[in-house]
C-alpha positions as CSV (number, residue, x, y, z in Angstrom):
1,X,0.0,0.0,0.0
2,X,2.5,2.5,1.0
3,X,4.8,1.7,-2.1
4,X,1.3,2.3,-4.7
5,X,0.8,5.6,-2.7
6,X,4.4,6.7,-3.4
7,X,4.2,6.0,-6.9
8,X,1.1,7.7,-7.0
9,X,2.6,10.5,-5.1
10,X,5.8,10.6,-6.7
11,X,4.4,10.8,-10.2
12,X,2.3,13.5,-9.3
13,X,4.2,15.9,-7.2
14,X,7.6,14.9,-8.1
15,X,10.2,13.4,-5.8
16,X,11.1,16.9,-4.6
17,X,8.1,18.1,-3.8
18,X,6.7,14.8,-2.0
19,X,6.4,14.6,1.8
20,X,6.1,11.4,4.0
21,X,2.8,13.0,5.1
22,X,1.4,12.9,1.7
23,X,2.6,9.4,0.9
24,X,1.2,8.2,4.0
25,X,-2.6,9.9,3.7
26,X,-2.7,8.5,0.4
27,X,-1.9,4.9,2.0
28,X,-4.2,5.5,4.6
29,X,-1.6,5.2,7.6
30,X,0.0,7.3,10.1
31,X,3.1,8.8,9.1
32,X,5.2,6.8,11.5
33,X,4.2,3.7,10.1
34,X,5.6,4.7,7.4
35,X,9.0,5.0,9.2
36,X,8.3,0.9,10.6
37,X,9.2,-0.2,7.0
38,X,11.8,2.5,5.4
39,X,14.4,4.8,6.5
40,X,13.5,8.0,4.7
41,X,11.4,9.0,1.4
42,X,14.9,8.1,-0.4
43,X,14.5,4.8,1.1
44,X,11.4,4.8,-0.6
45,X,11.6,5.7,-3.8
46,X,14.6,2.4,-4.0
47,X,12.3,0.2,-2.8
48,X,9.8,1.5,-5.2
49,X,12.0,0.8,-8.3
50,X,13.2,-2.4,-6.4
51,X,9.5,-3.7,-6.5
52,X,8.3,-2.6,-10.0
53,X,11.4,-2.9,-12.0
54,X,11.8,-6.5,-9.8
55,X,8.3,-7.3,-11.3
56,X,9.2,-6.2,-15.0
57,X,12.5,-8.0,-15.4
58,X,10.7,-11.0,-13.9
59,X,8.4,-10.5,-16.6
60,X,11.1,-9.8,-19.4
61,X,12.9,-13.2,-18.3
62,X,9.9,-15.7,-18.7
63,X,9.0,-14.1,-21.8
64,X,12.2,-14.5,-23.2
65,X,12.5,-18.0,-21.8
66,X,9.3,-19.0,-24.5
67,X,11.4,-17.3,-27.4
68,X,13.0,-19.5,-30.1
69,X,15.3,-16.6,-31.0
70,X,17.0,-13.7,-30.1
71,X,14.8,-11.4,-32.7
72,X,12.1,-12.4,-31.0
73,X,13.1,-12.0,-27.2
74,X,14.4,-8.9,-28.6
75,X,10.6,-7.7,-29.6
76,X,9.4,-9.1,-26.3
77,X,11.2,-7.3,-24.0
78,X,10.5,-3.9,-26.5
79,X,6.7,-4.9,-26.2
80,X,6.9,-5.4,-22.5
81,X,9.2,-2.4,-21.9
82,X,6.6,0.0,-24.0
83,X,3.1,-1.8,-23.1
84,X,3.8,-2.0,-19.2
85,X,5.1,1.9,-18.5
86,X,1.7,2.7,-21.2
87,X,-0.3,0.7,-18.8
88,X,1.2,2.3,-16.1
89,X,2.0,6.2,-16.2
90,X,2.3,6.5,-13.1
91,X,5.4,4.1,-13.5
92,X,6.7,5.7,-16.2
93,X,6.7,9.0,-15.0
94,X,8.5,8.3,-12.0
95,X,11.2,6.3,-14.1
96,X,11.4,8.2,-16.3
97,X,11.3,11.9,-15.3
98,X,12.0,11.5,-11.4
99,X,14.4,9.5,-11.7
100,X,16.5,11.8,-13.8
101,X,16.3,14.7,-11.1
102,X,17.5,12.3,-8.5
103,X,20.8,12.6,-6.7
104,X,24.0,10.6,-7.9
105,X,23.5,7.9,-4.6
106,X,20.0,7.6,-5.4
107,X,20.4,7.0,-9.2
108,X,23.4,4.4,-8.5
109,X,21.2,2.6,-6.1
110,X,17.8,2.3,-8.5
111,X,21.5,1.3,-11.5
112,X,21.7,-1.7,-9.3
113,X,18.1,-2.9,-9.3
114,X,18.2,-1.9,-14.0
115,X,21.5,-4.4,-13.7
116,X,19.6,-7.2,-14.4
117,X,17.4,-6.3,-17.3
118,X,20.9,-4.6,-18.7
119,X,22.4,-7.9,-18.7
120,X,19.1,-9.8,-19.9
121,X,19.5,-7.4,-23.0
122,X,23.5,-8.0,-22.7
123,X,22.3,-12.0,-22.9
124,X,19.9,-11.8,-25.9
125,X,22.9,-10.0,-27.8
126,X,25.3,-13.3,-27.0
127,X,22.1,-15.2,-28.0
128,X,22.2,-13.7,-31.4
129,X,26.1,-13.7,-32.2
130,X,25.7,-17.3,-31.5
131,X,22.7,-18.1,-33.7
132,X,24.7,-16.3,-36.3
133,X,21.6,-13.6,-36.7
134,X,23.4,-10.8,-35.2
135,X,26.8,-9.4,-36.4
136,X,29.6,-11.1,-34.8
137,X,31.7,-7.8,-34.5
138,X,29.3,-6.1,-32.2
139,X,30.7,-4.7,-29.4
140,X,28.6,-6.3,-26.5
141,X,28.7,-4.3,-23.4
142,X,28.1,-1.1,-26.1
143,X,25.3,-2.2,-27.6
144,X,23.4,-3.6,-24.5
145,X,22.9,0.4,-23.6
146,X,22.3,1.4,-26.7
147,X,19.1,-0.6,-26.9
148,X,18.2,0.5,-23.2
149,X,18.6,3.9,-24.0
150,X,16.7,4.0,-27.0
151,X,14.0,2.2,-25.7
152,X,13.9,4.6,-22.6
153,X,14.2,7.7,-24.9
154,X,11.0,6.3,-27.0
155,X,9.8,6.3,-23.6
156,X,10.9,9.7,-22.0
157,X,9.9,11.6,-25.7
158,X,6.5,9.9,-25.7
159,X,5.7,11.2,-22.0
160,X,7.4,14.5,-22.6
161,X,4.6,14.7,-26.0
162,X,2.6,14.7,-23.8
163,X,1.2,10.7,-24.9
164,X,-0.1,12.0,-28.4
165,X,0.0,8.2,-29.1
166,X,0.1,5.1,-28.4
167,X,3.8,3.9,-26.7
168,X,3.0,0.2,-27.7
169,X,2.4,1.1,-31.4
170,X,6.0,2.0,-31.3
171,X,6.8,-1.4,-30.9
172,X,7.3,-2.6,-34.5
173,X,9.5,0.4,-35.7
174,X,11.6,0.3,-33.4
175,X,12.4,-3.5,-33.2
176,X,12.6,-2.8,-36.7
177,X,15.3,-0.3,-36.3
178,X,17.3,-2.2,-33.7
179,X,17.2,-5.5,-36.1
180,X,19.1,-3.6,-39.0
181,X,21.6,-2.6,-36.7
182,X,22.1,-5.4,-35.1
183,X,22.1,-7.7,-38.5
């Protein structure tokens, strides 16, 4: 309850501008239960992204697990990544936008929790190399990030437009893009 408030909150107000006391009305406890589970809103807002992204990579792993190829675990993880944060602005916004205005502690702590849907990205790279669909001289490690961060500036750009259209439609074109890169 107190994690959906802060998103709520969060994404609303901004992490700035967000106070314990708001976080905890919207919960619908006292503010010092709020203090039973974390240390401080900063606390919070890991735990947050520990939760959600924890949730999404689980997601992104069994639907790469019921791929036959790296192209399409590649599209799955883009259809996830884009259909999930639509379904969620709430999400998105704090991911996206509040995230960015964070502090250099707090950003390296929420890097840790992104680590593992990097390296699930890092894996479906290796996957393609050795099924001979992706270019063998691709630099690895590189292009792991450049896929992330394409995928969360379709993301930031889409929020920032103010959602004109529809994230998930986005989906095709851009797997598109990555493929002939990647090929």
């Amino acid at each position: 309850m107190i994690l959906d408030a802060a998103l709520k909150v969060i994404a609303e107000n901004g992490y700035h501008g967000s106070q314990i006391s708001r976080i905890a009305k919207e919960a619908g406890v006292a503010d010092g239960t709020i203090y039973l589970y974390f240390k401080n809103k900063e606390d919070i807002l890991i735990s947050l992204f520990q939760a959600r992204l924890g949730n999404l990579v689980s997601m992104f792993n069994s639907s790469v697990k019921e791929t036959n190829t790296a192209d399409e675990a590649l599209r799955k993880v883009c259809e996830i990544h884009f259909t999930e944060l639509e379904n969620n602005i709430n999400l998105a916004y704090v991911t996206q936008i509040e995230l960015r205005q964070s502090s250099l502690e707090l950003r390296k702590a929420i890097g840790l929790v992104v680590k593992p849907y990097i390296q699930l990205i890092e894996h479906i790279i290796e996957q393609g190399i050795a099924e001979k669909s992706f270019r063998a001289d691709l630099d690895v490690k590189l292009t792991r990030l450049l896929i992330f961060g394409a995928m969360d500036e379709v993301v930031t750009s889409w929020l920032i437009s103010g959602r004109k259209y529809s994230l998930s439609a986005q989906v095709d074109k851009t797997v598109e893009f990555f493929l002939k890169g990647l090929k």
